[in-house]
C-alpha positions as CSV (number, residue, x, y, z in Angstrom):
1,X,-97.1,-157.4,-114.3
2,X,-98.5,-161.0,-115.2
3,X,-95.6,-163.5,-117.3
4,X,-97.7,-163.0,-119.9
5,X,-99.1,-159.2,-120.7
6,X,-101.0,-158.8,-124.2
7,X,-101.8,-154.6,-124.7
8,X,-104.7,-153.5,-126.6
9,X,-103.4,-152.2,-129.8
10,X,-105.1,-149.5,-131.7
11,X,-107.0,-150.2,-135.3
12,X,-104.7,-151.0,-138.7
13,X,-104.3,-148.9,-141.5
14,X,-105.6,-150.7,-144.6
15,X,-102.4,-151.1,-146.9
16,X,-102.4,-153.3,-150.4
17,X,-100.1,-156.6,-150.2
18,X,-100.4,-155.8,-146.3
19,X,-99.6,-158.8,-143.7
20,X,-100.7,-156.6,-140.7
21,X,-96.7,-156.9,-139.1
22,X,-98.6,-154.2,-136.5
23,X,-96.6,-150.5,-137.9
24,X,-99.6,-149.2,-139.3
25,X,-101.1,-149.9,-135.9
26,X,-98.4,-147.8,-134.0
27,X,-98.6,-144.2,-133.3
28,X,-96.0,-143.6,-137.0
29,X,-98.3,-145.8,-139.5
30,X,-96.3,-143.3,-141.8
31,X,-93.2,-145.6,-141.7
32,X,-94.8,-148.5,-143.2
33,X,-93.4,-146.7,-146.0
34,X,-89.8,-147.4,-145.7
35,X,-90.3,-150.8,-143.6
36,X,-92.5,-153.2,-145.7
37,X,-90.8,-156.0,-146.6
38,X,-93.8,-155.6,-149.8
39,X,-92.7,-152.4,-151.1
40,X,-88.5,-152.3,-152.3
41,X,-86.8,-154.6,-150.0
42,X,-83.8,-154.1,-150.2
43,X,-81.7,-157.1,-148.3
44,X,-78.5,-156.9,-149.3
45,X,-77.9,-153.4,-147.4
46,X,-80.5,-154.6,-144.1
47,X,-78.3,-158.1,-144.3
48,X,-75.4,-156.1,-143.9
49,X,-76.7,-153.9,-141.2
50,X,-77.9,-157.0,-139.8
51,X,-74.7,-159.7,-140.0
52,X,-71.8,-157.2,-141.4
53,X,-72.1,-158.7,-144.8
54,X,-74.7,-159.5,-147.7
55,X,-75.2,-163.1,-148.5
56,X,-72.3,-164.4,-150.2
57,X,-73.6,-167.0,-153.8
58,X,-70.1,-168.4,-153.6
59,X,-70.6,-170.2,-150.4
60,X,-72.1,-173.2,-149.9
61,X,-76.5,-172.6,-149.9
62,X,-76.1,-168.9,-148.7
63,X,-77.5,-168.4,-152.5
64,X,-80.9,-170.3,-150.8
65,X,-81.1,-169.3,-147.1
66,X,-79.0,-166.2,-146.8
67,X,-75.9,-165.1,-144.8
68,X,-75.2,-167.8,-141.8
69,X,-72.2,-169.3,-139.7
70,X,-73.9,-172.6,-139.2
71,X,-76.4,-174.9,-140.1
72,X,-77.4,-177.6,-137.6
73,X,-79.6,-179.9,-137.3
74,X,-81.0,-179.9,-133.9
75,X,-83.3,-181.5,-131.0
76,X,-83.8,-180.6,-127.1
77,X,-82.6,-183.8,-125.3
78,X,-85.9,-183.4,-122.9
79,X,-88.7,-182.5,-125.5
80,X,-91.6,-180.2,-124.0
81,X,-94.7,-181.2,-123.8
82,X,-97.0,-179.0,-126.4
83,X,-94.2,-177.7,-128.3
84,X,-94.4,-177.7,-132.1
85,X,-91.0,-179.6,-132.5
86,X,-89.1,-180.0,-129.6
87,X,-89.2,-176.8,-128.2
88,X,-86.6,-175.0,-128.6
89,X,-88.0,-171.6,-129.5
90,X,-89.9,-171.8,-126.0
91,X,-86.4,-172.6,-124.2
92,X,-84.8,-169.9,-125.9
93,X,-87.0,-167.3,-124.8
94,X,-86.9,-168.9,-121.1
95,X,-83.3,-168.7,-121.3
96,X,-83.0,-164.8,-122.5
97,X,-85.3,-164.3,-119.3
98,X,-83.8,-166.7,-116.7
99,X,-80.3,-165.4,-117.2
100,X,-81.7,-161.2,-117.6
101,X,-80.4,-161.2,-121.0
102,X,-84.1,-159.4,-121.6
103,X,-86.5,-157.7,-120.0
104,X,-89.2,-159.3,-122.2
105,X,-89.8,-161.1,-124.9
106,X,-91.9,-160.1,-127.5
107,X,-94.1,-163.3,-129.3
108,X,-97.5,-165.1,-130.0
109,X,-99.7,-166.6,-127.4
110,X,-103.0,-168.6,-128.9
111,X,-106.1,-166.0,-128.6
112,X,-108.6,-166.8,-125.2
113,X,-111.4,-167.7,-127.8
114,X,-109.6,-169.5,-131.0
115,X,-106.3,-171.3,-130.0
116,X,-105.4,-171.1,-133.7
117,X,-105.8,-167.3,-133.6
118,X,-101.8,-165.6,-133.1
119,X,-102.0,-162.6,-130.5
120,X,-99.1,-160.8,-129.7
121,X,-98.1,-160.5,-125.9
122,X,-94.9,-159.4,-124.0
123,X,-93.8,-162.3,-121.8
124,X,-92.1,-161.1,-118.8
125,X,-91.5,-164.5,-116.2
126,X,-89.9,-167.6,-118.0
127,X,-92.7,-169.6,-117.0
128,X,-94.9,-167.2,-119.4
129,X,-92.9,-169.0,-122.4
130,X,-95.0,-172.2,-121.8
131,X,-98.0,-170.2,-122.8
132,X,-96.1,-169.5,-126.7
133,X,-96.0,-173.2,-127.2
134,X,-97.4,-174.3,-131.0
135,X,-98.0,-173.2,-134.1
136,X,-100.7,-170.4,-134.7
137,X,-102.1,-169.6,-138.0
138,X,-103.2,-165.9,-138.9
139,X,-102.3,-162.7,-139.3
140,X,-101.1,-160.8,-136.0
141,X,-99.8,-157.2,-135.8
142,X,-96.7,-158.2,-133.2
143,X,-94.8,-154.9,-133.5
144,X,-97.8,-153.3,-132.8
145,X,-96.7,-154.0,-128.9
146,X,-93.2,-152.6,-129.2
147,X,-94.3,-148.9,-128.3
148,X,-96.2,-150.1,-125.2
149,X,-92.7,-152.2,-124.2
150,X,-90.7,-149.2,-124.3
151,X,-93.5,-147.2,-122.0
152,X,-93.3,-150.6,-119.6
153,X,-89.1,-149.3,-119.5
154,X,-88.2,-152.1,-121.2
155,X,-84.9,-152.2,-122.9
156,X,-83.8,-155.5,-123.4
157,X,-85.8,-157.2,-125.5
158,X,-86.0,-161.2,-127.7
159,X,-88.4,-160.8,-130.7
160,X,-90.1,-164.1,-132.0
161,X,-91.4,-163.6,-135.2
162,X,-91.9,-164.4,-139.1
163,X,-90.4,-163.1,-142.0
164,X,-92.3,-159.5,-142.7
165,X,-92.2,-158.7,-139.1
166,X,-89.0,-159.3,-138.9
167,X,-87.9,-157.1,-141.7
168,X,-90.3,-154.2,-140.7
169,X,-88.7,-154.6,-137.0
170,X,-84.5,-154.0,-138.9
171,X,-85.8,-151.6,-140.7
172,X,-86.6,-149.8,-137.8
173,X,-84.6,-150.8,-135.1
174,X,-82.2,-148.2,-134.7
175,X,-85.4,-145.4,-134.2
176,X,-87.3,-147.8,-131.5
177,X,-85.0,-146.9,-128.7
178,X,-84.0,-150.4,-127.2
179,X,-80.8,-150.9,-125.7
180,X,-80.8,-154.6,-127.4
181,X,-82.4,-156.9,-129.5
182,X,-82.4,-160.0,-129.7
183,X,-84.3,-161.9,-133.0
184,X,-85.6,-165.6,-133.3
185,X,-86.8,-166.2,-136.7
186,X,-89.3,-168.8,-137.5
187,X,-89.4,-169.5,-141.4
188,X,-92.9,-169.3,-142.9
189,X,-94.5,-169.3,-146.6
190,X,-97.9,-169.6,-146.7
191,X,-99.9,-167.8,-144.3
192,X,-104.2,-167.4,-144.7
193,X,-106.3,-165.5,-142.0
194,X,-107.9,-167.7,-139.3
195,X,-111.0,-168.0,-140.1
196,X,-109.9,-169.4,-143.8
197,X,-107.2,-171.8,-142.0
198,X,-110.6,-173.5,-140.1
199,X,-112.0,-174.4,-143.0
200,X,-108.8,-176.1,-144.0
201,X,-109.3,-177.9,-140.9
202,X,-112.6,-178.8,-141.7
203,X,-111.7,-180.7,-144.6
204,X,-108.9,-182.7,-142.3
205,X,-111.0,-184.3,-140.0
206,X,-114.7,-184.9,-139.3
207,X,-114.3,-183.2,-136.1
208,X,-111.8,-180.1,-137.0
209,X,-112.6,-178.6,-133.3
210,X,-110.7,-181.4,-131.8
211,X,-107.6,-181.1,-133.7
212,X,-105.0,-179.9,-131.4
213,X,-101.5,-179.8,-133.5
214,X,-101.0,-179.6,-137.3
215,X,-97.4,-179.8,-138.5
216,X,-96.2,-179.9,-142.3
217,X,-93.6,-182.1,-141.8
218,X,-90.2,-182.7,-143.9
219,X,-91.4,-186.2,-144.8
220,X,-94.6,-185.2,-147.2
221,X,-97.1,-185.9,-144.7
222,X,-99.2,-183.2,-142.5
223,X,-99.5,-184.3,-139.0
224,X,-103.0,-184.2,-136.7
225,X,-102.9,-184.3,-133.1
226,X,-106.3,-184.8,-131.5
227,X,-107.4,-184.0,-127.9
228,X,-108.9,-187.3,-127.2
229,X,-104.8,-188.4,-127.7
230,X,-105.3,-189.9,-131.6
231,X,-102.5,-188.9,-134.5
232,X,-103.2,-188.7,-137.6
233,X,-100.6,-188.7,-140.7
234,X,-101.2,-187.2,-144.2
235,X,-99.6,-187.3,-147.2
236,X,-99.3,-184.5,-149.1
237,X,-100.5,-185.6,-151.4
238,X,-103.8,-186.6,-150.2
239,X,-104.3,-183.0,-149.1
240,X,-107.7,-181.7,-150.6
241,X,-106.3,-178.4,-151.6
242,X,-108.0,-178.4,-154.9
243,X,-111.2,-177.8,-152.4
244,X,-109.8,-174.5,-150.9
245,X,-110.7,-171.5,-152.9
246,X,-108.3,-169.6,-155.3
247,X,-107.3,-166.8,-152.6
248,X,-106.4,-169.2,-149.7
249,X,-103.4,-168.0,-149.4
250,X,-102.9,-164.4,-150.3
251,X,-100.8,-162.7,-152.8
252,X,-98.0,-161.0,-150.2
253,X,-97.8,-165.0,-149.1
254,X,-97.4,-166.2,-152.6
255,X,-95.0,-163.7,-153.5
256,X,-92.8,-163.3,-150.3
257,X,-89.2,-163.3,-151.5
258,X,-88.0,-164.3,-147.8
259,X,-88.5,-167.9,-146.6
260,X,-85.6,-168.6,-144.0
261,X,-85.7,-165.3,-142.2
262,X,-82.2,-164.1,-142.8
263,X,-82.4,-160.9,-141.0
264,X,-82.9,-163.0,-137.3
265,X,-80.3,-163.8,-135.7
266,X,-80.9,-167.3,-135.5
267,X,-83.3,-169.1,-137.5
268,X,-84.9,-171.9,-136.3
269,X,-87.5,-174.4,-138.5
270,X,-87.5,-177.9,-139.7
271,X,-87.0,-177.8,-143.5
272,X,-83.3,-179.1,-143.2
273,X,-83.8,-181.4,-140.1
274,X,-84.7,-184.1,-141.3
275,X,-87.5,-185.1,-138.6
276,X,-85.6,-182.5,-136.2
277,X,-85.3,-178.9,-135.6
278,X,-83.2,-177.1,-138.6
279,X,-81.1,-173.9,-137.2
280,X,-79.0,-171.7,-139.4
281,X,-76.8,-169.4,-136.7
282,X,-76.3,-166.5,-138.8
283,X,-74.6,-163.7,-136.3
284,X,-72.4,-163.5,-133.0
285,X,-76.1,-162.8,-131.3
286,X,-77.2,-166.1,-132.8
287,X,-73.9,-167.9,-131.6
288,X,-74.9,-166.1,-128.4
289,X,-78.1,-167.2,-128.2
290,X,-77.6,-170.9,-128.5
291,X,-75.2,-170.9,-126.4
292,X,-77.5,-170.0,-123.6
293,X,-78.9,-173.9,-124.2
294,X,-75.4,-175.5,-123.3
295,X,-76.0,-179.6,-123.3
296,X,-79.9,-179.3,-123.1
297,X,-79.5,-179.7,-127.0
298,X,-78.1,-182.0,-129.4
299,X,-76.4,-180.8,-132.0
300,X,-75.1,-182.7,-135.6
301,X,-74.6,-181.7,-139.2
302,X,-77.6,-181.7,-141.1
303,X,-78.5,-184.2,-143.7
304,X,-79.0,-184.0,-147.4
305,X,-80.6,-186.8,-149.8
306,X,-82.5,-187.0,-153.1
307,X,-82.8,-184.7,-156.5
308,X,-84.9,-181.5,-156.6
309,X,-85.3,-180.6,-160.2
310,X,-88.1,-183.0,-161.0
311,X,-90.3,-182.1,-158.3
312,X,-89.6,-178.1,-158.6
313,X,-90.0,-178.6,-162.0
314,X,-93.7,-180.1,-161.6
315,X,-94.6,-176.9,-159.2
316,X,-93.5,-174.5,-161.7
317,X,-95.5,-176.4,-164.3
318,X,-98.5,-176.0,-162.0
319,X,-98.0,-172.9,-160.6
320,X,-97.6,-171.7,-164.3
321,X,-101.5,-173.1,-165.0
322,X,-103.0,-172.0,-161.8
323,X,-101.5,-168.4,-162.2
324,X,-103.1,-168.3,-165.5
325,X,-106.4,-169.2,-164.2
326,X,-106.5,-173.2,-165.2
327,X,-107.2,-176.0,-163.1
328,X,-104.1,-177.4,-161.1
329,X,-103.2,-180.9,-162.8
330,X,-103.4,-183.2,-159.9
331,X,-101.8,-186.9,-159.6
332,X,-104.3,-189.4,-160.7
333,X,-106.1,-190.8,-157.8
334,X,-105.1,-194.0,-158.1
335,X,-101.4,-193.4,-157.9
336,X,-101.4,-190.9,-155.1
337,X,-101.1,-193.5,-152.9
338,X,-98.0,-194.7,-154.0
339,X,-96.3,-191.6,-155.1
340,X,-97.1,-190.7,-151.6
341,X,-95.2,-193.8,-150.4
342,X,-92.1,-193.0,-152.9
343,X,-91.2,-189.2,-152.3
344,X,-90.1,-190.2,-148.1
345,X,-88.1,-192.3,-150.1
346,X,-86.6,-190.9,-152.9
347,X,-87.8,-187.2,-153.2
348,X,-85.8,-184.3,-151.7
349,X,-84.6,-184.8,-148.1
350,X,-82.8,-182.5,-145.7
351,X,-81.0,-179.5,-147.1
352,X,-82.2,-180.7,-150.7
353,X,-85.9,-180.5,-149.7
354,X,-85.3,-176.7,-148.4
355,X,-83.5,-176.1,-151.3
356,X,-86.4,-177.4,-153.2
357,X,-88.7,-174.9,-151.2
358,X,-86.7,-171.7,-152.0
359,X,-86.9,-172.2,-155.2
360,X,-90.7,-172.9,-155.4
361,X,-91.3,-170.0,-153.7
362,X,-88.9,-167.8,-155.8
363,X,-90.9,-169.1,-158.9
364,X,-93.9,-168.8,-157.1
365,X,-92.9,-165.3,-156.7
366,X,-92.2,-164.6,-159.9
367,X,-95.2,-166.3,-161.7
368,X,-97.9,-164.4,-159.6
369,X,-96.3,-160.8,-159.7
370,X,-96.0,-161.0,-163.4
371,X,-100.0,-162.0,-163.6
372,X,-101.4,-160.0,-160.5
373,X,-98.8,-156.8,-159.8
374,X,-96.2,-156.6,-162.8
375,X,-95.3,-153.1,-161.8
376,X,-93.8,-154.7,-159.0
377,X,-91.5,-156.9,-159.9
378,X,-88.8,-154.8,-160.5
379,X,-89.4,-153.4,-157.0
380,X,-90.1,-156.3,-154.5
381,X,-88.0,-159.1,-156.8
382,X,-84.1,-159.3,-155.2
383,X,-81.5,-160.2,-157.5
384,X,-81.2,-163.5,-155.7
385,X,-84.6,-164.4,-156.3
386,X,-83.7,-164.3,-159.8
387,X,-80.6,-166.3,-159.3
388,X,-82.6,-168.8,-157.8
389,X,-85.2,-169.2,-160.8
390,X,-82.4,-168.7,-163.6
391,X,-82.3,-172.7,-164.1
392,X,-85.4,-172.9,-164.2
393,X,-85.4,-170.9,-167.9
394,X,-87.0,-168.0,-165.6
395,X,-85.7,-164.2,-166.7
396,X,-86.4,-161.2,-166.3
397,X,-87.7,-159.4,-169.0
398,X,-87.5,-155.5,-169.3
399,X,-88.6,-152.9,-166.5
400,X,-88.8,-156.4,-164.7
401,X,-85.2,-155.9,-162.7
């Protein structure tokens, strides 16, 4: 078998509020039913199944990013080349294989014809990983390949993956057959389907087929790489979103309840790191995982800096319009320039910017359910979704909980 193996999968079953997590593609599209994160989650029971305990609102920001033993933040002393961050995802998986803790691992390699298209492959040789390296943008049915990893007699396996494949995957997990699993989460919000995410591109750069790397980093600016070797920094601010149409981003995107991935068992993203890596060890897996990096890491407390209610404040006002079908109120033009300069400086930083994130997305959540799917509400919201928009002057009202 090559490192790298991608199976044809078969065709997907057209769900509503569907991200294509690849069930409805295996030979049981029935259990879609009882595995969507976007029908009744139900995460304190799966993070209980998962880490022997439901998140816990008394300690400190398991209210925001769910159950964990440590936060870090974190950086590979000897960066990879081509990585999104540093590269530790990538290392990790090399690690599972170098040492046999898998057979496989299960992640997204960049499509042969559209390196921003995801497609899932089984990576078998550690120096497969290298092939993983970057962000992808897209929908891609991963667990679509774990039926043709069991017929390979696989048994040991590392899952990378997002947030709804990740739930589907523990909802199932004790009927796949594996002997062991092993999760890396990668946090995610806002997903769109390829072909939308190009014409996002398109409106970065006068050349959008040369851009190499996009990262939405913790310091309000997106970053371009090019393959001519230029970078490229933008605030957020000067993003053209008011250009992209309405639908961009879906609904399930806009009204995912899980941000941080709390059913892996180590998450690993950049919200909290400050310009690093941000990992949140949630399990004795997770411990075990990181361990398998030893000193190739470095390892420190992460950071926290700046006030959040103001800026979630702002979003929710927003958010609040564009769900009712008004224009987004924009900062003037001529101030984006130096609001852009300020919020480095004194917006949310660290753990305060993810905690600024949750709770945008839980209002986000909110917002669009109640004007798109308010039947669903009471289903799909989790009680600490609620908790999360209480101080906000968010409730629920009745049949909404």
């Amino acid at each position: 078998m090559p490192p790298v193996w991608a199976a044809p999968v078969g065709p997907a079953v057209r769900r509503d509020l569907c991200t294509d997590c690849g069930i409805s593609r295996t030979a049981d599209p029935g259990r879609c039913g009882h595995a969507c994160q976007f029908l009744k989650p139900d995460y304190p029971a799966m993070e209980q199944a998962v880490h022997g305990r439901a998140r816990d609102p008394e300690r400190p920001d398991e209210l925001f990013f769910g159950p964990f033993r440590r936060m870090l933040r974190a950086a590979l002393k000897e960066p990879r080349p081509g990585a999104q961050w540093t590269g530790i995802v990538t290392r990790l998986g090399e690690r599972l294989l170098e040492t046999g803790a898998v057979d496989a691992v299960l992640a997204m390699a960049p499509d042969p014809d559209d390196m921003w298209r995801p497609r899932p492959v089984l990576v078998t040789r550690p120096d497969g990983m290298a092939q993983c390296r970057g962000m992808r943008m897209g929908y891609a049915p991963l667990l679509a390949l774990l039926e043709p990893a069991h017929r390979q007699g696989f048994r040991r396996l590392a899952v990378v993956g997002i947030p709804c494949q990740v739930y589907a995957l523990r909802a199932l997990e004790q009927e796949l057959g594996f002997e062991r699993l092993y999760v890396i989460g990668t946090p995610c919000s806002d997903n769109t389907t390829t072909e939308r995410f190009h014409e996002f591109l398109a409106l970065l750069a006068d050349d959008p087929s040369t851009i190499t790397y996009l990262e939405f980093r913790a310091d309000y600016h997106v970053e371009l790489r090019f393959s001519d070797g230029r970078h490229k920094r933008i605030p957020f601010l000067m993003l053209p979103l008011s250009k992209l149409p309405r639908d961009f981003f879906p609904l399930t995107c806009r009204t995912c309840v899980d941000y941080t991935n709390v059913l892996a068992d180590i998450t690993v993203g950049y919200m909290g790191g400050e310009g690093e890596q941000w990992l949140l060890v949630r399990n004795a897996r997770g411990e075990e995982i990181l361990d398998l990096l030893g000193d190739e890491v470095r390892l420190a407390p992460p950071g926290t800096g700046g006030k959040r209610r103001a800026p979630v404040k702002g979003f929710m006002k927003n958010t609040e319009r564009a769900a009712g079908g008004l224009p987004v109120r924009g900062t003037p033009d001529f101030l984006r320039p130096l609001v852009g300069w300020l919020m480095p400086r004194i917006g949310p930083r660290g753990l305060e910017f993810a905690r600024a994130r949750l709770e945008m997305k839980a209002i986000e959540t909110v917002l669009h359910l109640r004007r798109e799917r308010p039947k669903r509400l009471r289903h799909m919201v989790p009680r600490h979704v609620w908790d999360l928009v209480a101080p906000y002057g968010l409730t629920p009202g009745e049949g909404e909980r």
